[in-house]
Steps between C-alpha positions, in 0.01 A plus 500: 500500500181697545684747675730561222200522290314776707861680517539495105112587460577841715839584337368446137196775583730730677723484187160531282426816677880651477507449174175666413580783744850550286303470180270725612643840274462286210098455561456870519662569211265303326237621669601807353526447177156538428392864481159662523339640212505871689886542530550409111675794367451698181756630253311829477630525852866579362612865392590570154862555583499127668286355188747597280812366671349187526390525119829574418672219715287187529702231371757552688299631796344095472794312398833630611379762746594863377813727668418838570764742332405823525313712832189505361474163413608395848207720604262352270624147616454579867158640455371245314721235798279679764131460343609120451578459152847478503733346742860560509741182500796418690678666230339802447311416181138515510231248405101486502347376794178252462321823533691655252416235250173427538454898442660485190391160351097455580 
């Protein structure tokens, strides 16, 4: 009986430490979440051109995520993809990232 104890005692850690080592993606994501004060961006940082689309566009750049018609708006929507504030869905439509938001809403 004791053995079967000591056996049980050493599979339960074992499966303690597998499933923390699976797990383990989800703690660094947490980890993070929380951003330092220096890499908090500015809206000043965005060019007129890029201000205005997403002046133009931000309800449905929020909500719905917005579908790039015409060239230039594809441009506008993959520079403002590549300095983070946009990401593109599976779909093609594009949506604010957190970065993106907490730009525009502070």
């Amino acid at each position: 009986m004791e053995l079967i104890l000591q056996i049980a005692t050493l599979l339960g850690g074992i499966t303690a430490i597998w499933f923390f080592y699976d797990k383990r993606h989800v703690v660094s994501a947490w980890f993070k979440l929380k951003k330092s004060h220096d890499s908090v961006r500015s809206i000043f940082e965005v060019s007129d051109e890029d201000f205005r689309f997403i002046d133009a566009n931000l309800d449905t750049l929020n909500k719905t995520g917005y579908i790039p018609i015409y060239e230039s708006e594809k441009e506008t929507c993959k520079s403002l993809s590549n300095q983070g504030i946009l990401h593109r869905t599976f779909r093609g439509k594009y949506k604010f990232t957190s970065v993106g938001k907490s730009m525009i809403y502070k």
